[in-house]
N, C-alpha and C positions, 0 to 999 in steps of 0.2 A: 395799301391804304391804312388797314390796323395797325402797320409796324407805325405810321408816320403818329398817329393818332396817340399810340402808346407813349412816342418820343416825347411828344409834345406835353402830356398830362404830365409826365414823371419830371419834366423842364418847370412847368407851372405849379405842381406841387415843391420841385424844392427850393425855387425863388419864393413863392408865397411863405413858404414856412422861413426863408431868410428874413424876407421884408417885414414879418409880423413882430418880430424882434426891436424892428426900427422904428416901428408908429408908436407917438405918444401917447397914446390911451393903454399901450400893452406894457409898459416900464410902470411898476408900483412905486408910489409914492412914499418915501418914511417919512412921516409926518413926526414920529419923536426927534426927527435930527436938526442939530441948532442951524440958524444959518450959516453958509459959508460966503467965503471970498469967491469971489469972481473965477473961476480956472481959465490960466493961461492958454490963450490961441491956441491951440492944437493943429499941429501942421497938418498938410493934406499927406495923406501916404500916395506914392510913387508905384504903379505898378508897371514892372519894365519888363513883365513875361507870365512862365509858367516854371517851376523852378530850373534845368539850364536854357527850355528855350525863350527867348527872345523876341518880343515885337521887332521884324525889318528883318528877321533872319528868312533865308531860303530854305528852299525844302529839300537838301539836303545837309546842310547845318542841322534842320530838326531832327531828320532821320539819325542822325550824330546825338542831339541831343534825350534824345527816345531812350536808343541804349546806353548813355551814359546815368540817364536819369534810374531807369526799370529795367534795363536789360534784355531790353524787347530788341531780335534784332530783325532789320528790314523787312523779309518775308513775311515777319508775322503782325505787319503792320496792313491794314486795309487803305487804298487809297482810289477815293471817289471825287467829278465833276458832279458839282448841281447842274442840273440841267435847266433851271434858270439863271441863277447867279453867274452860271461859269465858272465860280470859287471852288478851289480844289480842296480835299479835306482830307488827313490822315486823320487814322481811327486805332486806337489801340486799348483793348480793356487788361484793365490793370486789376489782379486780385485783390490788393489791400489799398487804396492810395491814401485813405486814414486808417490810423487803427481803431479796429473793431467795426470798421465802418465795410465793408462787405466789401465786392467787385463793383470797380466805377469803370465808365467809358469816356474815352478822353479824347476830344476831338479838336485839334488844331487846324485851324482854317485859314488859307490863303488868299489874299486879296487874286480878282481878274487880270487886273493891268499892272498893280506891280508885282506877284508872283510873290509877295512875302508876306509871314505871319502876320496876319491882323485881329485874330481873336483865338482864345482857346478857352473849352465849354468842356463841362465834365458831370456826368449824370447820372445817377445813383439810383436804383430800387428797378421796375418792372422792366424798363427794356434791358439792362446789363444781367440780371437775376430775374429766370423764372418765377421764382419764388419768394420774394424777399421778403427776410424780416421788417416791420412797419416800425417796430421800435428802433428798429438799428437806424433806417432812413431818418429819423425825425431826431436818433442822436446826432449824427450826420453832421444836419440842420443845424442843431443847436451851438455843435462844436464850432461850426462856422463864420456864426454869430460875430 
């Protein structure tokens, strides 16, 4: 029950410190700057994965993709059913997955029914590190921005 609880805070903390980036009350205004023109439409960004793996890919495509990415090979990859969802999940902590950003836990999730990548979540400070630096986490954060 603590592990879940742990996951959940350090999930909440690093979306909260993502999002606080995004609300317009936390972006400073330069009031000395002239007006500008209008900026052109900004396309939407595309997100087709996690770097080699793939939303629709299977799970052993990922396992492919795991050690091509990190060098983690099968063994040292953890894989669990939720016991509600039915959603299968590998689990592999990665020493560095930014620099200077400590050990993250990266977890790739597969859909019930069709057995292919549908999300992948990656999670920084108390559950991957006993001990984590607070400032490294909130660099983390920032960088991500």
């Amino acid at each position: 029950m603590k592990r879940r609880i742990g996951w959940g805070i350090a999930l909440v903390f690093v979306w909260g410190t993502l999002l606080q980036g995004a609300t317009p009350w936390a972006q400073a205004k330069d009031k000395k700057s002239s007006p500008r023109a209008p900026a052109a439409k900004a396309r939407w960004a595309q997100v087709d994965g996690f770097r080699s793996a793939r939303f629709g890919m299977r799970e052993k495509e990922v396992y492919r993709a795991i050690f091509k990415d990190f060098r983690i090979p099968r063994r040292k990859v953890t894989r669990q059913v939720h016991p509600v969802e039915k959603t299968t999940r590998l689990g592999i902590t990665v020493p560095e997955l930014l620099a200077d950003g400590g050990p993250a836990y990266v977890l790739y999730i597969f859909g019930y029914n069709t057995r292919e990548l549908i999300e992948v979540d990656v999670l920084w400070g108390k559950p991957v590190d006993p001990k984590p630096n607070p400032q490294q986490v909130v660099n983390v954060a920032n960088q991500l921005r």
